[in-house]
C-alpha positions in Angstrom: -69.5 -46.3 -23.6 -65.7 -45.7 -23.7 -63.5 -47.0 -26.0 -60.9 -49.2 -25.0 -57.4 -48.7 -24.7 -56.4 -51.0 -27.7 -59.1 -49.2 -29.7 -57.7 -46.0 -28.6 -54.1 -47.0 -29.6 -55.2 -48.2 -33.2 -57.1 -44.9 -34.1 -54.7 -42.5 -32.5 -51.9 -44.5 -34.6 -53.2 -44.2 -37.4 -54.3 -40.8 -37.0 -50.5 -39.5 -35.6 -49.0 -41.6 -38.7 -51.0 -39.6 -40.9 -50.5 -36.3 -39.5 -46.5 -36.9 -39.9 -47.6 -38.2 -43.4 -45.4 -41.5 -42.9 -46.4 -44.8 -44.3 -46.9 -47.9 -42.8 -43.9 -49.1 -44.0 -42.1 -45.8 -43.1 -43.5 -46.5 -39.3 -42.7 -50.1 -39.4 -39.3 -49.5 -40.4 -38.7 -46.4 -37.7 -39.5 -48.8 -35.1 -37.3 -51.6 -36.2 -34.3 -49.7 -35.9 -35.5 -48.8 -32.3 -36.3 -52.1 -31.1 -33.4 -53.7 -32.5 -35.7 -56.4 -34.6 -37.9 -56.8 -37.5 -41.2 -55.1 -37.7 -43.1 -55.9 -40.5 -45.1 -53.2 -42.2 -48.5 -55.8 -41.6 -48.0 -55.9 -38.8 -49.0 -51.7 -38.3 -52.0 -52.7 -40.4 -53.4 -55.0 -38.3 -53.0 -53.1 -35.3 -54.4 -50.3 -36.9 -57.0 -52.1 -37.9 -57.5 -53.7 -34.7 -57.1 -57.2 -36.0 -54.0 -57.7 -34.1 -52.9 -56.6 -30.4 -50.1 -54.1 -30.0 -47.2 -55.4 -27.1 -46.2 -52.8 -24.9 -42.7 -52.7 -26.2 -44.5 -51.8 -29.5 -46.7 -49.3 -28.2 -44.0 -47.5 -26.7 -41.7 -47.8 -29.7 -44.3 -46.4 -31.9 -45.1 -43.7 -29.5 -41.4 -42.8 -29.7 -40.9 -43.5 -33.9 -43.7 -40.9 -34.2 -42.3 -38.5 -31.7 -45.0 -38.3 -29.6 -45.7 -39.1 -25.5 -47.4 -43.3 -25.6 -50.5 -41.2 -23.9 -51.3 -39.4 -26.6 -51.6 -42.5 -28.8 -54.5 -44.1 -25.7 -56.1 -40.8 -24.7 -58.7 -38.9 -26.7 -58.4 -36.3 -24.0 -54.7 -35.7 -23.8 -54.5 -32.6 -25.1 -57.1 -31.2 -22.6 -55.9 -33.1 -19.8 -52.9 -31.6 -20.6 -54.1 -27.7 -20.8 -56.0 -27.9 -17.6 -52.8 -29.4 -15.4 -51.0 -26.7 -17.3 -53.8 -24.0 -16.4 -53.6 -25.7 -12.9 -49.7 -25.1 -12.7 -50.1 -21.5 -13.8 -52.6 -21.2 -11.2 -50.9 -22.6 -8.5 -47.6 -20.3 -10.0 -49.9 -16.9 -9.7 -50.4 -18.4 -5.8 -47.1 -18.7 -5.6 -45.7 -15.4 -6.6 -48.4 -13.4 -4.7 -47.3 -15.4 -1.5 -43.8 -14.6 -2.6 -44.6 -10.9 -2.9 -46.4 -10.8 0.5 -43.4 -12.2 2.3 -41.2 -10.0 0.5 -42.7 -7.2 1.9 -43.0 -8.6 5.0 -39.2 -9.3 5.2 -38.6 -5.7 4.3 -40.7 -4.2 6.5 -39.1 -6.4 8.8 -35.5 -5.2 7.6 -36.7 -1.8 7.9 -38.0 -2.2 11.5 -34.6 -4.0 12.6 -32.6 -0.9 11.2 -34.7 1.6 13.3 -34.2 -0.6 16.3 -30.2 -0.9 15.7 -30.4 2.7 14.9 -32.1 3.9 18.1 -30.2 1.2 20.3 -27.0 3.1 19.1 -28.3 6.5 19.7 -29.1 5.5 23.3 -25.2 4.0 23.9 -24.3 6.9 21.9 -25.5 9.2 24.7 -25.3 6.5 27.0 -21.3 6.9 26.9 -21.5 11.0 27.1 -23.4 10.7 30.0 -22.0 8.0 32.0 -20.0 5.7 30.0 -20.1 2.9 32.4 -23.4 2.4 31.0 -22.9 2.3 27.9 -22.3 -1.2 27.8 -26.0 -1.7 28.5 -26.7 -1.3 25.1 -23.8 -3.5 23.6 -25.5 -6.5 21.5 -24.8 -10.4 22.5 -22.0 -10.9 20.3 -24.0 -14.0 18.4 -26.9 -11.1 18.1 -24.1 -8.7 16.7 -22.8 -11.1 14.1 -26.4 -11.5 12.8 -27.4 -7.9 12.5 -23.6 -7.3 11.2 -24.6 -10.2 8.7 -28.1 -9.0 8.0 -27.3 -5.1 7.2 -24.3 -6.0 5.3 -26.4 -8.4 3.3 -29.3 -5.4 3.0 -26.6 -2.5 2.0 -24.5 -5.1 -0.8 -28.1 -5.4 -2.4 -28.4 -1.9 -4.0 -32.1 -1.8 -5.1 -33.3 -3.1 -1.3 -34.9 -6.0 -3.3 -35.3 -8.7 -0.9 -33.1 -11.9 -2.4 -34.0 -15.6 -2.0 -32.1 -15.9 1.8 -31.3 -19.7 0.8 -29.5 -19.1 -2.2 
């Protein structure tokens, strides 16, 4: 069967007091000058010794006087719980970062593609206007379409390495 919270709290008290190597008193005290009132030194031995029921405001307070997170003073399995959501994150970051490479490559290749396009579209008005230049503007770019390329390429040539930046930042 599962302990209890309370029973939880009393033994991981205890067990986090003595780890820091503070007293009774020392924890008492510690959490008097956080609450703002008088904790008596008993009153850490009979919680810890489960004689007595800890408030809220005092299991909190201790949890802060010993400089620890209140769930590790009711949870045996904090610090496992707490690797696996932090294997989980990592996991989920490694997702992350592949997706982020695959649509890094997929905007370059994208970039790359629109720069052939712009490149052969200009070729064709190029020779477009020394064959007949009346239809040369056949090959002249919506201005809205212009502005984005002009946007786009500038943004591609100002980043020297062709690293594809974050486009929201």
């Amino acid at each position: 069967m599962n302990p209890l919270p309370g029973d939880l709290f009393a033994r991981r008290l205890r067990q986090e007091r003595e780890r820091l190597g503070i007293s009774q008193a020392e924890l008492a005290r510690r959490m008097a000058a956080l609450l703002g009132t008088n904790v008596d030194s008993t009153a850490i031995t009979r919680i810890e010794q489960q004689t007595r029921a800890v408030r809220l405001d005092e299991a909190v307070t201790a949890a802060e006087a010993l400089g620890v997170p209140l769930v590790t003073l009711v949870s045996d399995n904090y610090a496992r719980e707490n690797e696996a959501e932090i294997q989980n994150q990592l996991a989920k970051l490694a997702l992350a970062e592949q997706e982020w490479e695959r649509l890094r490559q997929e905007i370059h290749r994208i970039t790359q593609t629109i720069q052939q396009l712009s490149a052969e579209r200009e070729a064709f008005r190029s020779h477009a206007l020394d064959v007949n230049p009346e239809t040369a503007g056949d090959y002249e770019l919506d201005p809205e379409t212009q502005a984005a390329l002009d946007a786009r390429m500038r943004d591609v040539r100002n980043n020297s390495a062709g690293e594809v930046t974050d486009p929201g930042a």
